[in-house]
N, C-alpha and C positions, 0 to 999 in steps of 0.2 A: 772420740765421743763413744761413750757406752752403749749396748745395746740398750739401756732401759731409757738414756737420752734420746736415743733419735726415736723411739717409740713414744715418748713425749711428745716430741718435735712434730711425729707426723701424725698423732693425734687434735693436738694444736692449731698445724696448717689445717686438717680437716677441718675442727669447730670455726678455725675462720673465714674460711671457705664457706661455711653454712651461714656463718652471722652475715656474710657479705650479700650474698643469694637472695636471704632473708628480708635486709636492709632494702637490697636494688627491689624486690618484688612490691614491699611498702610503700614505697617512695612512686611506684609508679601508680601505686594504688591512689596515692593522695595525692598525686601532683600530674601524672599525664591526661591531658585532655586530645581526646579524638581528631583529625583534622575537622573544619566546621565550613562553613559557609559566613559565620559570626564571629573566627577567631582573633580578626584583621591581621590576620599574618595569608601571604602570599607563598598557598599549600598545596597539593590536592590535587595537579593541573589546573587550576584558576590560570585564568590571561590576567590576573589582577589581583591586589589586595580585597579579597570575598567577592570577586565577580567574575564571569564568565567561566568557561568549562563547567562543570557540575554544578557552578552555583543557578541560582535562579534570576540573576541579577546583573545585567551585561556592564560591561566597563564602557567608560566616558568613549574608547576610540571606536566602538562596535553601533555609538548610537547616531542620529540625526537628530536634531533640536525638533519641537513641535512650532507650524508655521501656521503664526494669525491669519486669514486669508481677508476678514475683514472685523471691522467693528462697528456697529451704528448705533447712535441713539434715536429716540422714538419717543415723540412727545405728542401727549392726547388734545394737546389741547386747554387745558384745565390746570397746568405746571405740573402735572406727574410725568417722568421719563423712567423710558425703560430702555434697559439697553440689551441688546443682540449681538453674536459673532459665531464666528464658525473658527475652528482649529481642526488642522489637517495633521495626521500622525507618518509621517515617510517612513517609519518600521515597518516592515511588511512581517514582520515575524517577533514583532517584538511590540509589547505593553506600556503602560504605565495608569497608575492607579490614587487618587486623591492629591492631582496635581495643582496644586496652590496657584491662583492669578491672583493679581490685582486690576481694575476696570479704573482708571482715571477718566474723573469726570472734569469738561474745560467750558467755563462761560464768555462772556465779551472780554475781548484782550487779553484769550488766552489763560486767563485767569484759572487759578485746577480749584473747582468746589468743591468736589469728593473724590476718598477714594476706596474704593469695592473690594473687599475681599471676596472669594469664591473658591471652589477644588471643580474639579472635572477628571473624568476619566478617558483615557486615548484607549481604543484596542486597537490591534496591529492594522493599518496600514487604513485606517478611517478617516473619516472627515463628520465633529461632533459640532451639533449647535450648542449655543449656550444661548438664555435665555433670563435674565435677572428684573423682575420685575420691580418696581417703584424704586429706583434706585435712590430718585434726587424729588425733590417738591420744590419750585419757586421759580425763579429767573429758569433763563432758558439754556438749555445746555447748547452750545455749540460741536461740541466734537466727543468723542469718547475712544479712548485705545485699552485693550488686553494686553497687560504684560506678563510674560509668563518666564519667569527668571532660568538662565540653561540650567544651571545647577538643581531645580525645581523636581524633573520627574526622578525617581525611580525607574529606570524600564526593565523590564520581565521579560524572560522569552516565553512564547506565546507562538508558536507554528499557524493555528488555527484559531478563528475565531470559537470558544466553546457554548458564546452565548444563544438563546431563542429570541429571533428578535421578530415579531410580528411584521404581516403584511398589510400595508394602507390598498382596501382595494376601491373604494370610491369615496368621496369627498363632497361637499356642497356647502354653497355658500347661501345667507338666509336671515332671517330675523327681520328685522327692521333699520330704515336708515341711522337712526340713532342710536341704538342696540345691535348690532349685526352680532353674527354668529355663524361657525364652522360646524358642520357634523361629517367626520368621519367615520367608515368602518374600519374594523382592526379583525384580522386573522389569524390565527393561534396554528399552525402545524405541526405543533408536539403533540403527547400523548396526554400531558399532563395541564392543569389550569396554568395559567400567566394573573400575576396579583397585584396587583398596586404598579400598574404602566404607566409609569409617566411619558405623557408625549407632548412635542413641540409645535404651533405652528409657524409658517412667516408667510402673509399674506404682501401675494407682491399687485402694483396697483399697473396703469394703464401704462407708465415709461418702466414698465419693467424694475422699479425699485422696490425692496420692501416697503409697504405703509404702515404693518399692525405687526403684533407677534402675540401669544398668548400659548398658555400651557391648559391642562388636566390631567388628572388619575384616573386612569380606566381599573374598575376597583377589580375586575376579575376579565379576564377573556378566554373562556372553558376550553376544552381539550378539545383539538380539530374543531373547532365554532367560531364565530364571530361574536363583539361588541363594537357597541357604535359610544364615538368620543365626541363630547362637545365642548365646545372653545367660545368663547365669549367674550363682550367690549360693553361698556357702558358708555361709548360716545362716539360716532360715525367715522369712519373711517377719510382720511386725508382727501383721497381720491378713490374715483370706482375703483375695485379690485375686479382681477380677472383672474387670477387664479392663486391656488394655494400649494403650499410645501409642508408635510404633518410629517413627523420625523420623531418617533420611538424610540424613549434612551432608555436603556438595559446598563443598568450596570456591571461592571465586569465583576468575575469572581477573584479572590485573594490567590497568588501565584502558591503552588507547590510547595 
């Protein structure tokens, strides 16, 4: 081969050398994507397809189902029922956020005459009321259960809880017998106002069972101060009531 061939040659290899270079740097331009938390490929250090390790989002074997502890219905009297329950969260370190249930409503012979949708939020390692008012009107409910499908939550790690959750520092029962009514105070120990609190009660009666439940919006509870929250019935309570349960739900904020 001549000298002015292989001066060719190695001018050649060079140009293809650069067009390759060229190519690979393009191609990564349009085609590679970052590892993600969203890419559902199993990257990153994830213990899972997008969850656990850096993601925000634990895998199925890291969590604990969230456990009904109970369900009741609550009829005034009048055929309006309302139904009550509590769900307990066994993550002590870990979330979950607009978790989907369903409330089966069951009349004589077991019979199901509604069924309730609803979301709820768990933070780590709580125990939340739920509270669903007029569920059903008519015949009488006999039973009612929360199902809350495993597949349902999302959980989040969540070390600590970051919400303000105000303090119940006294309570009282009042009104009249056919009218009754709760007034609680509610304590604020941040710096800043608390806006739109929803809170829960459950009025439990003389054998210790709930009789009544009822919510309100405390529309503001100022910084360091207190407001007082009232709860309300348009028709006497089952049995005397001896004391109450007022219970504050904050919703959690969106994970990281």
């Amino acid at each position: 081969m001549s000298w002015a061939a292989r001066r060719r040659l190695v001018i050649l290899v060079i140009l293809g050398l650069i067009v390759i270079a060229f190519s690979s740097f393009v191609f990564s331009l349009l085609f590679y994507r970052a590892p993600s938390c969203t890419d559902h490929i199993q990257n990153q250090g994830e213990a899972g397809i997008d969850c656990g390790g850096p993601c925000p989002y634990l895998c199925t074997a890291q969590e604990q189902p969230p456990t009904v502890l109970f369900t009741q219905a609550l009829s005034d009297g009048s055929g309006r029922t309302d139904v009550i329950a509590s769900v307990e969260n066994k993550n002590a370190d870990a979330a979950a956020q607009n978790i989907p249930f369903t409330i089966m409503l069951y009349g004589a012979g077991e019979a199901l005459l509604k069924e309730v949708p609803g979301t709820l939020d768990l933070p780590p390692g709580a125990t939340v009321p739920v509270y669903v008012p007029g569920v059903f009107y008519g015949e009488p409910v006999t039973s009612a259960f929360l199902d809350i499908a495993s597949s349902s939550p999302r959980w989040f790690a969540m070390m600590t809880d970051p919400r303000v959750i105000p303090s119940v520092t006294k309570t009282s029962i009042g009104g009249s017998p056919s009218a009754p009514r709760v007034e609680a105070v509610f304590m604020n120990p941040s710096v800043a106002d608390l806006t739109n609190v929803r809170a829960i009660v459950f009025v439990h009666g003389v054998s210790g069972n709930i009789i009544a439940a009822s919510q309100t919006i405390v529309p503001v509870i100022p910084s360091q101060g207190s407001a007082t929250g009232i709860f309300t019935w348009n028709s006497p309570f089952s049995e005397t009531p001896v004391s109450v349960e007022v219970i504050p739900v904050i919703p959690l904020p969106s994970p990281s």
